[in-house]
PQR file with spaces between the fields and no chain letter, atoms N, CA, C, O and H, PARSE charges and radii, in Angstrom:
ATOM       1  N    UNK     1     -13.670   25.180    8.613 -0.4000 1.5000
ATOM       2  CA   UNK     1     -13.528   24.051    7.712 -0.0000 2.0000
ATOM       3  C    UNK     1     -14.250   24.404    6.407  0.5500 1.7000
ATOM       4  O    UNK     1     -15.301   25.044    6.375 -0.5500 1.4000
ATOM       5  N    UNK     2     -13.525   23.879    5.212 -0.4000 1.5000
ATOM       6  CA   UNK     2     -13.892   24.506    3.961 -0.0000 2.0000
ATOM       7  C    UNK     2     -15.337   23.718    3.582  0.5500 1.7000
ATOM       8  O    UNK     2     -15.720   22.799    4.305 -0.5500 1.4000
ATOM       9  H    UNK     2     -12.672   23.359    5.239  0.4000 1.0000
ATOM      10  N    UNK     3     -16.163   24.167    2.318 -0.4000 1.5000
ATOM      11  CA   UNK     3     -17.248   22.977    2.271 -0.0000 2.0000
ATOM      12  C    UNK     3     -16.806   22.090    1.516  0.5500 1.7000
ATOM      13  O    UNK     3     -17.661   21.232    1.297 -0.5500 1.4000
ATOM      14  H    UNK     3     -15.852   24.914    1.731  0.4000 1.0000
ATOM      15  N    UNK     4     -15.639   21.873    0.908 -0.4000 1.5000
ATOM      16  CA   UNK     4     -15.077   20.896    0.063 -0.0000 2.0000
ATOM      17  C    UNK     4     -14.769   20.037    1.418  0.5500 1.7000
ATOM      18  O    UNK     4     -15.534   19.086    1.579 -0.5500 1.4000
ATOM      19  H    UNK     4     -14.945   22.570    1.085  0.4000 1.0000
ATOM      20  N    UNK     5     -13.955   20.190    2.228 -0.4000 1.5000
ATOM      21  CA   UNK     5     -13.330   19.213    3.761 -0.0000 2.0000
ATOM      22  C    UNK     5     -14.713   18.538    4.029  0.5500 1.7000
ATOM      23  O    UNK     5     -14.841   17.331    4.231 -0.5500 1.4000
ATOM      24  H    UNK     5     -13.333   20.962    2.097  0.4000 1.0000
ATOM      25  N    UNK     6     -16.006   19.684    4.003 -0.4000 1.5000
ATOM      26  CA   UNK     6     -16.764   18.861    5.208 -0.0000 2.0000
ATOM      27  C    UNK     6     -17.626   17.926    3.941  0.5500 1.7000
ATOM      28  O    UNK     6     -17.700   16.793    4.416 -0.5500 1.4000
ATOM      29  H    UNK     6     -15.902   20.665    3.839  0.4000 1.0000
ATOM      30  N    UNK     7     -18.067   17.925    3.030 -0.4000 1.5000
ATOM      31  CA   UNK     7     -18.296   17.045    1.605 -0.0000 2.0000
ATOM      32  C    UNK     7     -17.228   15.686    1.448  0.5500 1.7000
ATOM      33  O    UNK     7     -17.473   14.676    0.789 -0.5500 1.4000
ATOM      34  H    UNK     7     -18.007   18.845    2.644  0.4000 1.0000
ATOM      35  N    UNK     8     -16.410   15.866    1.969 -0.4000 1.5000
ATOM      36  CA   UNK     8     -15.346   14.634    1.849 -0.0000 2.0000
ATOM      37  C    UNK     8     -15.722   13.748    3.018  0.5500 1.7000
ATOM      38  O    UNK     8     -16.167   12.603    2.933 -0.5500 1.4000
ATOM      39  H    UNK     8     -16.211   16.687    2.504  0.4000 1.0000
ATOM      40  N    UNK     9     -15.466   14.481    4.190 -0.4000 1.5000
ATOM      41  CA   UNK     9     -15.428   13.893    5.779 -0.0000 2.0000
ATOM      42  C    UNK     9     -17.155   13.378    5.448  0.5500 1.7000
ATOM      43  O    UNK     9     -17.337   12.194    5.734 -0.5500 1.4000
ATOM      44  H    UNK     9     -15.105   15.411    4.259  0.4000 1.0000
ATOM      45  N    UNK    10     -18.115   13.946    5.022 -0.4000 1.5000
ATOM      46  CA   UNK    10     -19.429   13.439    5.324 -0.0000 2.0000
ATOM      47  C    UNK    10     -19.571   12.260    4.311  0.5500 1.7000
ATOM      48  O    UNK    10     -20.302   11.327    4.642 -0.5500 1.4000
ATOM      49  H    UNK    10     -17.968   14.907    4.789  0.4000 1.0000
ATOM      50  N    UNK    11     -18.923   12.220    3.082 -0.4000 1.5000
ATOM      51  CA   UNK    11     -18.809   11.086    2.285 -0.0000 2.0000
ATOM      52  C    UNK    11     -18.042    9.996    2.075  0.5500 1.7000
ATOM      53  O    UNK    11     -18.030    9.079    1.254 -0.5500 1.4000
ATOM      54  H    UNK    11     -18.329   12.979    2.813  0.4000 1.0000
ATOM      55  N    UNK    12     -17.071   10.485    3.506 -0.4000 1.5000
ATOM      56  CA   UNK    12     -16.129    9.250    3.272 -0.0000 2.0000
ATOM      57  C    UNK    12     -16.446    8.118    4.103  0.5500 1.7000
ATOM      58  O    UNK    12     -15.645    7.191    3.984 -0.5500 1.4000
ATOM      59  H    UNK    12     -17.081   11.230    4.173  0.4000 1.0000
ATOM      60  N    UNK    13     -17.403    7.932    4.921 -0.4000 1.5000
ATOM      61  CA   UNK    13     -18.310    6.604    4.851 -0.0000 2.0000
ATOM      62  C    UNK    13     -18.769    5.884    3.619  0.5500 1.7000
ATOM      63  O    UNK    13     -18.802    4.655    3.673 -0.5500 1.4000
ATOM      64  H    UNK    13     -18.054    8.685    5.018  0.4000 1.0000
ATOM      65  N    UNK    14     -19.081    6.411    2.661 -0.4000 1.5000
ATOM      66  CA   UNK    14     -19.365    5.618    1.542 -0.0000 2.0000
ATOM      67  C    UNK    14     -18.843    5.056    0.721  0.5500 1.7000
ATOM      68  O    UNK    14     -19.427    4.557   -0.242 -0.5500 1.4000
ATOM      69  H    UNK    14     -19.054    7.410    2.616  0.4000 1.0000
ATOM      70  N    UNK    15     -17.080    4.998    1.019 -0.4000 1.5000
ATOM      71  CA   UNK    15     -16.165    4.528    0.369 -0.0000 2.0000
ATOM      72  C    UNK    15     -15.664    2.999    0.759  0.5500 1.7000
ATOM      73  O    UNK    15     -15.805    2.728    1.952 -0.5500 1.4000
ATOM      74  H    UNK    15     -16.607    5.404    1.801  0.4000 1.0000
ATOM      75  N    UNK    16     -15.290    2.314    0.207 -0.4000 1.5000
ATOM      76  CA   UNK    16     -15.208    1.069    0.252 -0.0000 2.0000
ATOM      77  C    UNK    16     -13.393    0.963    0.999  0.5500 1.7000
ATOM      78  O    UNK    16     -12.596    1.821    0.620 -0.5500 1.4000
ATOM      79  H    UNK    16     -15.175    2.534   -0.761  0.4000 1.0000
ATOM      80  N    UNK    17     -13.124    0.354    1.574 -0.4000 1.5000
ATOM      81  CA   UNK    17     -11.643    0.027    2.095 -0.0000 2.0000
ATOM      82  C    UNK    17     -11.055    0.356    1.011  0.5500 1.7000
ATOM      83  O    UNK    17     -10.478    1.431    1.170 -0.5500 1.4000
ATOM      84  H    UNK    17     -13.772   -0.343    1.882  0.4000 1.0000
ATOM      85  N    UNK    18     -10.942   -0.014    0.102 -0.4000 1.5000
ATOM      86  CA   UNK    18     -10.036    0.330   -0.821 -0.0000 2.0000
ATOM      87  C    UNK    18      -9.786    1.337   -1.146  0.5500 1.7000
ATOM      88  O    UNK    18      -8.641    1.749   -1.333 -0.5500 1.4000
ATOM      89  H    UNK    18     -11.411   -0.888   -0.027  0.4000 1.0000
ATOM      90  N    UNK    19     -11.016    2.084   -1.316 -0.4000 1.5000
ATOM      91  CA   UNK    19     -11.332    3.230   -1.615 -0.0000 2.0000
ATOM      92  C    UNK    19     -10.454    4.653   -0.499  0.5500 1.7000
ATOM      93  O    UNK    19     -10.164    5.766   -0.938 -0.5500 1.4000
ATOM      94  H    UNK    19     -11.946    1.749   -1.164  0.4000 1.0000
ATOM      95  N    UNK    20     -10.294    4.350    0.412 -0.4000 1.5000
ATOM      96  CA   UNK    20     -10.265    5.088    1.273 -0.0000 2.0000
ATOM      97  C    UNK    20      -8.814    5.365    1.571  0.5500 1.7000
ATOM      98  O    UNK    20      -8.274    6.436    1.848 -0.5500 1.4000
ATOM      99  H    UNK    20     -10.530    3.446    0.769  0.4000 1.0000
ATOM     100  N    UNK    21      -8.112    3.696    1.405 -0.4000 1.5000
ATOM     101  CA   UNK    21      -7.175    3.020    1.038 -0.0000 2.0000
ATOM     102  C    UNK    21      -6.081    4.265   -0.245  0.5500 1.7000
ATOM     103  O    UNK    21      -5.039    4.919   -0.282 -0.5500 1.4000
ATOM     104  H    UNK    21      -8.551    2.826    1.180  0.4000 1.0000
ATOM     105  N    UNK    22      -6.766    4.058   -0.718 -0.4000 1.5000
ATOM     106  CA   UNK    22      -6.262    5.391   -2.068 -0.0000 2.0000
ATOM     107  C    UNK    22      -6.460    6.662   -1.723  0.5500 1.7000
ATOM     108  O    UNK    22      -5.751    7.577   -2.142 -0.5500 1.4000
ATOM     109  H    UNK    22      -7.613    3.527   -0.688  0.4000 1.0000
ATOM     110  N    UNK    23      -7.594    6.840   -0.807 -0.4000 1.5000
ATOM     111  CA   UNK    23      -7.951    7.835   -1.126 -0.0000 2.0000
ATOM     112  C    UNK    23      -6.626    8.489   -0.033  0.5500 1.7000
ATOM     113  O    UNK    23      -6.264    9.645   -0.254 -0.5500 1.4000
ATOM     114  H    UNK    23      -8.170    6.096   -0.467  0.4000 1.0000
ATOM     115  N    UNK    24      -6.216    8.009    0.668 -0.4000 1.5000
ATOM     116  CA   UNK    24      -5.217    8.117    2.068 -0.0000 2.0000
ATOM     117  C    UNK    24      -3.889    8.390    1.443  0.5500 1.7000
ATOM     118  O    UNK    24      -3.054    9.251    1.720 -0.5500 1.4000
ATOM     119  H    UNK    24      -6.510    7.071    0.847  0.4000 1.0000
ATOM     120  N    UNK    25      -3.894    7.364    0.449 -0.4000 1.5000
ATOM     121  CA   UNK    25      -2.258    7.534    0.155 -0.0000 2.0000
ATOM     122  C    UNK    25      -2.443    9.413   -0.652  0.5500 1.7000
ATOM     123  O    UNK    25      -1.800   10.355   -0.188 -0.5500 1.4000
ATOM     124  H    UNK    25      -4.573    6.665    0.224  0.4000 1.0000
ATOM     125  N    UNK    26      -3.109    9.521   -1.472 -0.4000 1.5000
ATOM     126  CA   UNK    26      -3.282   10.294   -2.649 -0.0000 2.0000
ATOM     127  C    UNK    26      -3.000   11.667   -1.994  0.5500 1.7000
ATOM     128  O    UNK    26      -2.306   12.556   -2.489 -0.5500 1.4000
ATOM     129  H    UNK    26      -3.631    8.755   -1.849  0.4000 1.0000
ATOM     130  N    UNK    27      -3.638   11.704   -0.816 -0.4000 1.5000
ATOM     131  CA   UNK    27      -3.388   12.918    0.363 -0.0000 2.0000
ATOM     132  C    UNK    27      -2.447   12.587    1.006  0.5500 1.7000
ATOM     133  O    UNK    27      -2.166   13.753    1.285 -0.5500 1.4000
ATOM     134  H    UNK    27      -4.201   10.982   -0.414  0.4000 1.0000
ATOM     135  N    UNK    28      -1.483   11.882    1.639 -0.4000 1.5000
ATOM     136  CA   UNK    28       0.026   11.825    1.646 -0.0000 2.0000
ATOM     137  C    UNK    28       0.789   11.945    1.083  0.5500 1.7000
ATOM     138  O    UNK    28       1.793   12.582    1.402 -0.5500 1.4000
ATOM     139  H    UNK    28      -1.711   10.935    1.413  0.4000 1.0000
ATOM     140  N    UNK    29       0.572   11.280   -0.154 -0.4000 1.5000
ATOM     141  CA   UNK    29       1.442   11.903   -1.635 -0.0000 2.0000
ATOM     142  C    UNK    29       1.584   13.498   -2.078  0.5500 1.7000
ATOM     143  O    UNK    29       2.574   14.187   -2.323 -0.5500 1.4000
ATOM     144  H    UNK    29      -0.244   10.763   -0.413  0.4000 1.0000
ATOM     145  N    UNK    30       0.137   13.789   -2.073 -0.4000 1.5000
ATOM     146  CA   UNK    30       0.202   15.279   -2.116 -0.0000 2.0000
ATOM     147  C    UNK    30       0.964   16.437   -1.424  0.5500 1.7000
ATOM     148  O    UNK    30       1.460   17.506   -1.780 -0.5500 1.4000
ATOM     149  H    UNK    30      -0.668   13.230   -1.874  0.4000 1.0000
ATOM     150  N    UNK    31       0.854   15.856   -0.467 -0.4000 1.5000
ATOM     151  CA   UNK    31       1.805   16.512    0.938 -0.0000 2.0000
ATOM     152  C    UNK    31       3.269   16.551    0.508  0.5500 1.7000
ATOM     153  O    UNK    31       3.908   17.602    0.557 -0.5500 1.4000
ATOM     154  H    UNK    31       0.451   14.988   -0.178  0.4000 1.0000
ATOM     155  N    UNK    32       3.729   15.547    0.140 -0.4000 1.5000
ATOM     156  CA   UNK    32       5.321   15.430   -0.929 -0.0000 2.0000
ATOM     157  C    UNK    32       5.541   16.351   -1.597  0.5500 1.7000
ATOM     158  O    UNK    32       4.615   16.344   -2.408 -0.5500 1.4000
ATOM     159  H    UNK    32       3.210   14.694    0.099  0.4000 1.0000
ATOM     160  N    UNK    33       6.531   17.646   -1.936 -0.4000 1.5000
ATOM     161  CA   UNK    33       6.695   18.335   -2.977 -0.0000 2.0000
ATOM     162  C    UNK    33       7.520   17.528   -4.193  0.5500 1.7000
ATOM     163  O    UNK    33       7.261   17.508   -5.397 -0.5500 1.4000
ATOM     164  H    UNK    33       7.283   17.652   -1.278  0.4000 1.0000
ATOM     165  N    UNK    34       8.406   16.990   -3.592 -0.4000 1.5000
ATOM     166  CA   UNK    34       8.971   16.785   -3.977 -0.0000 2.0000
ATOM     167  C    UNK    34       8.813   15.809   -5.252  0.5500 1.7000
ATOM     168  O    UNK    34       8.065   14.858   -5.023 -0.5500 1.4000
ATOM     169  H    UNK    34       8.616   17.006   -2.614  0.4000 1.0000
ATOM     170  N    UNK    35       9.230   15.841   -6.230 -0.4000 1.5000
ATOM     171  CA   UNK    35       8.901   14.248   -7.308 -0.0000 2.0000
ATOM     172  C    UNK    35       9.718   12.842   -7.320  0.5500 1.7000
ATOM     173  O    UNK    35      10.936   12.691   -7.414 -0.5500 1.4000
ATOM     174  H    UNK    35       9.837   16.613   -6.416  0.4000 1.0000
ATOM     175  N    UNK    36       8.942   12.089   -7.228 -0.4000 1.5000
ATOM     176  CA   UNK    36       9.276   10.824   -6.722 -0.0000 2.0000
ATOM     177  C    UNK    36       9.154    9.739   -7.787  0.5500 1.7000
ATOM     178  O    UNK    36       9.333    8.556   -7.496 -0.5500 1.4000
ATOM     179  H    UNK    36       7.952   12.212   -7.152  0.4000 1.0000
ATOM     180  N    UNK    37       8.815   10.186   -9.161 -0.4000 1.5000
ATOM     181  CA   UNK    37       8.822    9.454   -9.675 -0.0000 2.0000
ATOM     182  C    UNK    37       9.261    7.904  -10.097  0.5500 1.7000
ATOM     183  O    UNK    37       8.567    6.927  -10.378 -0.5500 1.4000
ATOM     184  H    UNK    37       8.669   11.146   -9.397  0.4000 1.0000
ATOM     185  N    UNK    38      10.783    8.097  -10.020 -0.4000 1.5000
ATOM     186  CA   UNK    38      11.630    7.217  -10.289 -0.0000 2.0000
ATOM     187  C    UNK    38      11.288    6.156   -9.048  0.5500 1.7000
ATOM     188  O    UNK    38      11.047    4.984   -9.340 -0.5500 1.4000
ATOM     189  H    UNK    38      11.347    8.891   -9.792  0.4000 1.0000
ATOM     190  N    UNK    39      11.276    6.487   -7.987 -0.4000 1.5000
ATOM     191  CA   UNK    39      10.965    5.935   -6.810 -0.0000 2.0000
ATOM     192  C    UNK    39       9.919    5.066   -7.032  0.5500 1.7000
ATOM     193  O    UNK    39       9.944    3.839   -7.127 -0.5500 1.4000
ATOM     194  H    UNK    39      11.471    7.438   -7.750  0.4000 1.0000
ATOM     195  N    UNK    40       9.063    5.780   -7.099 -0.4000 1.5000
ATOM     196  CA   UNK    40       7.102    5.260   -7.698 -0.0000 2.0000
ATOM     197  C    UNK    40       7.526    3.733   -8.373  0.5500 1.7000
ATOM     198  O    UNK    40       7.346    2.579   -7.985 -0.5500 1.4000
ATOM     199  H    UNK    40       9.042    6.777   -7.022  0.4000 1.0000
ATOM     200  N    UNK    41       8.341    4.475   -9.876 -0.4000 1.5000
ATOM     201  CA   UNK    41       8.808    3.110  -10.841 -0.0000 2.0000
ATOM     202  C    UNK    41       9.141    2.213  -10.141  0.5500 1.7000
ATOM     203  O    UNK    41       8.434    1.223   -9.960 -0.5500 1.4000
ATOM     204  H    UNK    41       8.487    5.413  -10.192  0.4000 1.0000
ATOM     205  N    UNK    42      10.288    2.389   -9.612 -0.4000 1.5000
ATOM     206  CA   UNK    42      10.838    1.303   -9.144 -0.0000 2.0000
ATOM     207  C    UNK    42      10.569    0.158   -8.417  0.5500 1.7000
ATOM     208  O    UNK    42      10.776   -1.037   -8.631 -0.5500 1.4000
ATOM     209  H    UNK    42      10.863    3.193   -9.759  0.4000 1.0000
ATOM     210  N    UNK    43       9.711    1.212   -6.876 -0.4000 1.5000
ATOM     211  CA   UNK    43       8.661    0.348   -6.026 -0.0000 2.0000
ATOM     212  C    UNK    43       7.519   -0.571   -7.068  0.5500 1.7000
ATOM     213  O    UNK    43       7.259   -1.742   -6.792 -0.5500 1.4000
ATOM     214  H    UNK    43       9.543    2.182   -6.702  0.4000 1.0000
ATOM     215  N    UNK    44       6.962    0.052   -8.145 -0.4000 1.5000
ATOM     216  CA   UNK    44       5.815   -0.805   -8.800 -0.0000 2.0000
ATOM     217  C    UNK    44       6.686   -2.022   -9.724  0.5500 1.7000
ATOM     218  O    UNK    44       6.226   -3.156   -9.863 -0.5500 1.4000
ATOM     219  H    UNK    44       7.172    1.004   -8.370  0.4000 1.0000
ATOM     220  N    UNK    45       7.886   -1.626  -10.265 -0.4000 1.5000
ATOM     221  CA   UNK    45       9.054   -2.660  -10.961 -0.0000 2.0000
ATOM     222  C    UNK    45       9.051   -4.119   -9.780  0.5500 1.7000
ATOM     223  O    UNK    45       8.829   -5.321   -9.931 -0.5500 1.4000
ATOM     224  H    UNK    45       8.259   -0.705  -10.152  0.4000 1.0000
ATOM     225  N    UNK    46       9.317   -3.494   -8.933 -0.4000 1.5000
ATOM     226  CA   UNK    46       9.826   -4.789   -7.793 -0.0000 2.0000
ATOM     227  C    UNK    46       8.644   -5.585   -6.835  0.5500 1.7000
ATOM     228  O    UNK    46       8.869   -6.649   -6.260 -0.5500 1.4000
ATOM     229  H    UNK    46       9.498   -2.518   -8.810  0.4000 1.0000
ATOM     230  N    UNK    47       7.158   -4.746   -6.775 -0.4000 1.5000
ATOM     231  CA   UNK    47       6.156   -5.738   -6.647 -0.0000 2.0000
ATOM     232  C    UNK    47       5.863   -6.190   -7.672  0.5500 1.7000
ATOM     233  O    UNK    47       5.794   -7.419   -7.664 -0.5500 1.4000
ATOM     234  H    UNK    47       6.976   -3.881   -7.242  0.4000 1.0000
ATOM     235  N    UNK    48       5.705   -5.830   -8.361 -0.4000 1.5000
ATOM     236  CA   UNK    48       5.063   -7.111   -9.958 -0.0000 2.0000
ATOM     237  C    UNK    48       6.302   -8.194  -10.309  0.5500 1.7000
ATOM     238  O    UNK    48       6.168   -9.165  -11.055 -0.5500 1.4000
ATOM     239  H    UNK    48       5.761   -4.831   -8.368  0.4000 1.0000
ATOM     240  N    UNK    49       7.612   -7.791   -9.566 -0.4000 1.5000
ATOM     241  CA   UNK    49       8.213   -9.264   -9.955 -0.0000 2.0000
ATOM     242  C    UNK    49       7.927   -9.730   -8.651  0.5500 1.7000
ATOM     243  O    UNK    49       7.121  -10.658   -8.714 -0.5500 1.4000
ATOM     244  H    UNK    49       7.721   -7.003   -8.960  0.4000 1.0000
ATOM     245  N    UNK    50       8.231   -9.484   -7.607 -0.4000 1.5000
ATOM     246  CA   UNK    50       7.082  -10.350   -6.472 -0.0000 2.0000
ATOM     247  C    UNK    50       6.493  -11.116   -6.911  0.5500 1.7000
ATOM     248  O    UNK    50       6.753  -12.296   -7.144 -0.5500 1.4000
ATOM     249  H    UNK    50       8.886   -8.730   -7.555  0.4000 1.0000
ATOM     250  N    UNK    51       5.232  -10.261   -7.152 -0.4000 1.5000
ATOM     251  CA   UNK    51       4.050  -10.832   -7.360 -0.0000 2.0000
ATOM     252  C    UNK    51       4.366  -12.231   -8.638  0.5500 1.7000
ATOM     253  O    UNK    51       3.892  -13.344   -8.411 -0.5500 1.4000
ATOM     254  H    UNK    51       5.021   -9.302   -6.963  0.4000 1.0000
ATOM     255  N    UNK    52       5.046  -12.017   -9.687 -0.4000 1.5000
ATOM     256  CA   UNK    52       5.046  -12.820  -10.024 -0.0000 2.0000
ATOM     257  C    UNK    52       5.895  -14.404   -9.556  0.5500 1.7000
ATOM     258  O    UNK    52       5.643  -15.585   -9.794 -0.5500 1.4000
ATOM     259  H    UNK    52       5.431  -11.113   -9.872  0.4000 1.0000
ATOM     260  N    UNK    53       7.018  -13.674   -8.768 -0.4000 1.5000
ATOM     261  CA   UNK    53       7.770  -14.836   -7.890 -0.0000 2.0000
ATOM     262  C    UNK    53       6.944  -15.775   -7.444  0.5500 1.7000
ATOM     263  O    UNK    53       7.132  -16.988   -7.533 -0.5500 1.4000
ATOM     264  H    UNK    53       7.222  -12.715   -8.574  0.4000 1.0000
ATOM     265  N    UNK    54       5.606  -14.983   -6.742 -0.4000 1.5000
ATOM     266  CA   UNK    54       4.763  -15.663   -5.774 -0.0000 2.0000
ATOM     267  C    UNK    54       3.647  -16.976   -6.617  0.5500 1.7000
ATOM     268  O    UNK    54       3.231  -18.073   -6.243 -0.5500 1.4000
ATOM     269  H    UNK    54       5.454  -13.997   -6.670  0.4000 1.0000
ATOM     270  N    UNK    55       3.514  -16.342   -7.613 -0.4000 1.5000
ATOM     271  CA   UNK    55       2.431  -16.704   -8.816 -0.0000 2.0000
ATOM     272  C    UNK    55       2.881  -17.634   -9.506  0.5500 1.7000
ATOM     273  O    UNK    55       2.041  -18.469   -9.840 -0.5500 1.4000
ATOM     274  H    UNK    55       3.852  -15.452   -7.917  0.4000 1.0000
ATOM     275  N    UNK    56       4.389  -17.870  -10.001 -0.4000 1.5000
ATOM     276  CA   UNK    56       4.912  -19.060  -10.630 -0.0000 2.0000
ATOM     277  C    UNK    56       5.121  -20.369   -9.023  0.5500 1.7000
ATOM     278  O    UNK    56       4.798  -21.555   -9.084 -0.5500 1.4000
ATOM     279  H    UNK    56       5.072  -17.191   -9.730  0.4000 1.0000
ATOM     280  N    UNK    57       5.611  -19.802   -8.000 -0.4000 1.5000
ATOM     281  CA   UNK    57       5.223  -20.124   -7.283 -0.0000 2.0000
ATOM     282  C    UNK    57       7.516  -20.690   -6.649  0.5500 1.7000
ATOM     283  O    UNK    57       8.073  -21.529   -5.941 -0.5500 1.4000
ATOM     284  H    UNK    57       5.873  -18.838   -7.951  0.4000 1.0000
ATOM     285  N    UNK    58       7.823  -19.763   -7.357 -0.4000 1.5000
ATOM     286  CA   UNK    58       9.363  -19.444   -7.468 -0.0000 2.0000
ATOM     287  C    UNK    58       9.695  -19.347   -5.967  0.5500 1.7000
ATOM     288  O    UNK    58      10.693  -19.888   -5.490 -0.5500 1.4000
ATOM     289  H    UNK    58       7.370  -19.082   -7.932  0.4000 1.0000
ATOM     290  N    UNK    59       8.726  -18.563   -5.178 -0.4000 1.5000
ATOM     291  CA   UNK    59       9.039  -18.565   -3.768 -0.0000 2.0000
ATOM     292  C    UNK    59       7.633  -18.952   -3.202  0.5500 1.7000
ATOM     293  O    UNK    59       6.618  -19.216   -3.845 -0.5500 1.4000
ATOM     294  H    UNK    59       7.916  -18.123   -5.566  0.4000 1.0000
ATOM     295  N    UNK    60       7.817  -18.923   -1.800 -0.4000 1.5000
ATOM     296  CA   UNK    60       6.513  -19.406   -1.065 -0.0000 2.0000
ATOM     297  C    UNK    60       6.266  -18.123   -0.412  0.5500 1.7000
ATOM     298  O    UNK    60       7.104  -17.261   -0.149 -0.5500 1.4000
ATOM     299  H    UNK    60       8.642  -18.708   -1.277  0.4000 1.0000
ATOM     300  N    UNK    61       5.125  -18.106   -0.204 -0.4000 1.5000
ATOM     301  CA   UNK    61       4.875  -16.866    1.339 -0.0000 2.0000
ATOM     302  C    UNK    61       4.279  -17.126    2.596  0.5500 1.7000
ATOM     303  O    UNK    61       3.477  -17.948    3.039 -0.5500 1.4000
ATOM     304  H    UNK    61       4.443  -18.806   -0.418  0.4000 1.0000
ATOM     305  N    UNK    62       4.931  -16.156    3.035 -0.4000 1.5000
ATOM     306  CA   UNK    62       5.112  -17.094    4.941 -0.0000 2.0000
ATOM     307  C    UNK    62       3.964  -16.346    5.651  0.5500 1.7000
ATOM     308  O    UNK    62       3.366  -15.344    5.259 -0.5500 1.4000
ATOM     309  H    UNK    62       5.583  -15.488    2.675  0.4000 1.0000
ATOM     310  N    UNK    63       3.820  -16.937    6.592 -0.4000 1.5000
ATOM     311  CA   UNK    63       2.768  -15.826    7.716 -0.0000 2.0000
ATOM     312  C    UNK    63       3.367  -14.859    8.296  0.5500 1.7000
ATOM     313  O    UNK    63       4.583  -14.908    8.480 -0.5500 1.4000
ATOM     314  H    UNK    63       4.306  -17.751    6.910  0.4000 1.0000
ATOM     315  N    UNK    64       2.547  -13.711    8.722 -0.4000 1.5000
ATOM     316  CA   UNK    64       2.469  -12.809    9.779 -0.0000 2.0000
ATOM     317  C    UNK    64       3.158  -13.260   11.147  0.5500 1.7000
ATOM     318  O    UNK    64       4.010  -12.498   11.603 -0.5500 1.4000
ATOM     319  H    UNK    64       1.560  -13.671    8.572  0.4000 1.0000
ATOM     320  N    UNK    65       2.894  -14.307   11.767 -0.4000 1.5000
ATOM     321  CA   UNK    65       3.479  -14.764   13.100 -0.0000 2.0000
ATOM     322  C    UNK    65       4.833  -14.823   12.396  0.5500 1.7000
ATOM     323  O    UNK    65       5.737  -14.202   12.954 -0.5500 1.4000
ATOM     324  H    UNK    65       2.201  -14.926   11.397  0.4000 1.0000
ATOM     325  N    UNK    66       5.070  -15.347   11.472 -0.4000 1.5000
ATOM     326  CA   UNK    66       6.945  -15.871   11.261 -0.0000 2.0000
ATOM     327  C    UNK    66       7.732  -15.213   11.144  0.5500 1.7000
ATOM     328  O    UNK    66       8.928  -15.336   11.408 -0.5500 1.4000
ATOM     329  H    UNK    66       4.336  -15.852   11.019  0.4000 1.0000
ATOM     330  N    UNK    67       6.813  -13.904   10.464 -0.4000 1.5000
ATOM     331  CA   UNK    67       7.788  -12.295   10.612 -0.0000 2.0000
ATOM     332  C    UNK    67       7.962  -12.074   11.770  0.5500 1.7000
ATOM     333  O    UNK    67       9.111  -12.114   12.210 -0.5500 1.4000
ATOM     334  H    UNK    67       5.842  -13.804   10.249  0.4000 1.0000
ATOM     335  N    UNK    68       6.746  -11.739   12.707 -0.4000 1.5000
ATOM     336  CA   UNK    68       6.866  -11.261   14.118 -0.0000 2.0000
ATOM     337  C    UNK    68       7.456  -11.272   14.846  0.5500 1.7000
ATOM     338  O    UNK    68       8.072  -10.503   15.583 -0.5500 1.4000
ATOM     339  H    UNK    68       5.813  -11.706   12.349  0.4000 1.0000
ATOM     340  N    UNK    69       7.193  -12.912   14.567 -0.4000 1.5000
ATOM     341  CA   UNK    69       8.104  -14.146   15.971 -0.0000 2.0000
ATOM     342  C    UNK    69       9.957  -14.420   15.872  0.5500 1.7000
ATOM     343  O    UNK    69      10.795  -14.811   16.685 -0.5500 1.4000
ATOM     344  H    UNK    69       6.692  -13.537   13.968  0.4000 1.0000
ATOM     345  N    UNK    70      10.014  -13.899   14.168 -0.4000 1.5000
ATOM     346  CA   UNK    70      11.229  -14.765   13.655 -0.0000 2.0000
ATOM     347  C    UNK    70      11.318  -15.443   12.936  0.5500 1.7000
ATOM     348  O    UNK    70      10.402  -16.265   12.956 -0.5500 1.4000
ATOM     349  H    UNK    70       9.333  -13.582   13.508  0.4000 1.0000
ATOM     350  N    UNK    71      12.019  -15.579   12.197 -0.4000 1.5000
ATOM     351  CA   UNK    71      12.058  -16.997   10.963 -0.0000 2.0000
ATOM     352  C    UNK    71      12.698  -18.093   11.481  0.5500 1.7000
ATOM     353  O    UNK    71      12.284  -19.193   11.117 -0.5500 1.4000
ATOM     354  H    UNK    71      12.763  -14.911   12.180  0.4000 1.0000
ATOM     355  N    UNK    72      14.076  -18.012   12.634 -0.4000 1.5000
ATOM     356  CA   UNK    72      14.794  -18.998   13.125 -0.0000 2.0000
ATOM     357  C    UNK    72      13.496  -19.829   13.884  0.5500 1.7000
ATOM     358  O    UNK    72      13.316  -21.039   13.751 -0.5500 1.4000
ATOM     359  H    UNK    72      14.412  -17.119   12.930  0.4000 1.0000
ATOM     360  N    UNK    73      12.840  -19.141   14.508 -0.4000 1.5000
ATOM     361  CA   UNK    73      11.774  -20.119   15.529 -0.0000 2.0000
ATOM     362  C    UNK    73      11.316  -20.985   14.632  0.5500 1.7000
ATOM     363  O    UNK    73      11.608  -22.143   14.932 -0.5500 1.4000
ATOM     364  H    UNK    73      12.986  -18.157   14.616  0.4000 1.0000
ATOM     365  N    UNK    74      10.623  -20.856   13.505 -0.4000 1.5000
ATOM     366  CA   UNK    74      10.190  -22.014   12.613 -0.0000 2.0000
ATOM     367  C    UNK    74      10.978  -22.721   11.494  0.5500 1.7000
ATOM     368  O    UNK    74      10.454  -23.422   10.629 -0.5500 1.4000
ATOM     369  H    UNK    74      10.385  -19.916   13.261  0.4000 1.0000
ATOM     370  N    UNK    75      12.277  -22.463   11.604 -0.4000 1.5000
ATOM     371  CA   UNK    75      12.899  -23.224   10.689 -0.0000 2.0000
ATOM     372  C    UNK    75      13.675  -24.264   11.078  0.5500 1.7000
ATOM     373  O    UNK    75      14.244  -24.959   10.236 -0.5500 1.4000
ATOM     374  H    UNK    75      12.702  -21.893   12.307  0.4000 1.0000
């Protein structure tokens, strides 16, 4: 194991969820040769209108059980 690997692994307790969170994707991404750009765009295009759907308040958001369970069960 390189001393860069074991400097990461010994410091990555000190990272915050989020942190780690990124730090996870950034090393999956890397692994990709391929470029994904357009992809990237697009995915970040279509949560920020989400997000804003959610924020004007255009749609509602449902729970975890209603996905799980079904939407017919609670409607």
């Amino acid at each position: 194991m390189s001393d860069k690997m074991k400097q990461v692994l010994e410091n990555i307790k000190e990272l915050s969820p989020h942190e780690k969170g990124t730090l996870a994707h950034c090393l999956i991404s890397s692994l990709d040769q391929t470029n994904n750009d357009d992809v990237d765009d697009a995915w970040a295009e279509l949560a920020g209108a989400r997000f804003s759907q959610l924020e004007s308040g255009e749609v509602k958001p449902i729970t975890w059980e209603k996905i799980k369970f079904g939407l017919k069960r609670y409607t």
